[in-house]
C-alpha positions in Angstrom: 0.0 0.0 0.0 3.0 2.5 0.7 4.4 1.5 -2.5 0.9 2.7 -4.1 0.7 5.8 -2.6 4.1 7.0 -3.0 4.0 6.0 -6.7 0.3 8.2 -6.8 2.2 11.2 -5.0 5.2 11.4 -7.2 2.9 11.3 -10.5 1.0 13.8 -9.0 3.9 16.1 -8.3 5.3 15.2 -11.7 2.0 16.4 -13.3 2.5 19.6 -11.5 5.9 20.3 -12.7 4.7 19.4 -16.2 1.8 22.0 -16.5 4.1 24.7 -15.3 5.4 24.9 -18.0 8.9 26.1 -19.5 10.3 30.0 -18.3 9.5 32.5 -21.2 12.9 33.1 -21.6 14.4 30.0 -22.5 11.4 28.9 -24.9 12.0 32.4 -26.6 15.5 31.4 -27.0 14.6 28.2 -28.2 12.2 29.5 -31.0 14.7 32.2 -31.8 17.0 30.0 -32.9 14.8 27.6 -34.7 14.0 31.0 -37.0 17.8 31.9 -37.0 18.4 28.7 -38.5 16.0 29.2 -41.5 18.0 32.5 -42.5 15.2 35.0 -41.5 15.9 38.5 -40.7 14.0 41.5 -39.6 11.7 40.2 -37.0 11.1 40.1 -33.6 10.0 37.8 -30.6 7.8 39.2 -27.7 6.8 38.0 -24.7 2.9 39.3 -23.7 0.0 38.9 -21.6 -2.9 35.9 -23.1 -4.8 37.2 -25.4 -3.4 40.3 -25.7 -1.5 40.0 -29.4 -3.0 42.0 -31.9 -1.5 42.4 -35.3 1.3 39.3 -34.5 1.4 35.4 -34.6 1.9 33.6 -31.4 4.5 31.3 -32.2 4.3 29.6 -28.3 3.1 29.8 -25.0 5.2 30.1 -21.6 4.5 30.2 -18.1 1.4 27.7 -17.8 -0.4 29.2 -20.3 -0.3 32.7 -18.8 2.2 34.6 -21.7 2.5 34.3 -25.6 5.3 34.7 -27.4 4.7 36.9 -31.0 6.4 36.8 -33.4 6.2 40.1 -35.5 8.2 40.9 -39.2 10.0 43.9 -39.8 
């Protein structure tokens, strides 16, 4: 039964860690250099509110959903 619950509690705080989600930062890094490495130029990567990107394309989502990443040209 111990072996039950402790395999129950460490799923459940895996879960948790999971739907946290990854630091704006480093996923805007990441996608940065994704682009980089298809030879674009002139744009520019934002980190905003949900929801709140008007005239961009949200390119990913950070901190559990909270913030978009936009990507914008020129």
């Amino acid at each position: 039964m111990k072996k039950v619950l402790l395999a129950v509690s460490l799923l459940a705080m895996a879960g948790s860690v999971m739907a946290a989600g990854k630091p704006c930062s480093d996923l805007k890094s990441e996608i940065d250099a994704k682009i980089k490495a298809k030879g674009a130029s002139g744009y520019s990567l934002e980190v905003v509110d949900k929801g709140s990107a008007a005239d961009a394309k949200v390119v990913g989502t950070c901190e559990a959903g909270s913030k978009d990443i936009v990507y914008k040209r020129g």
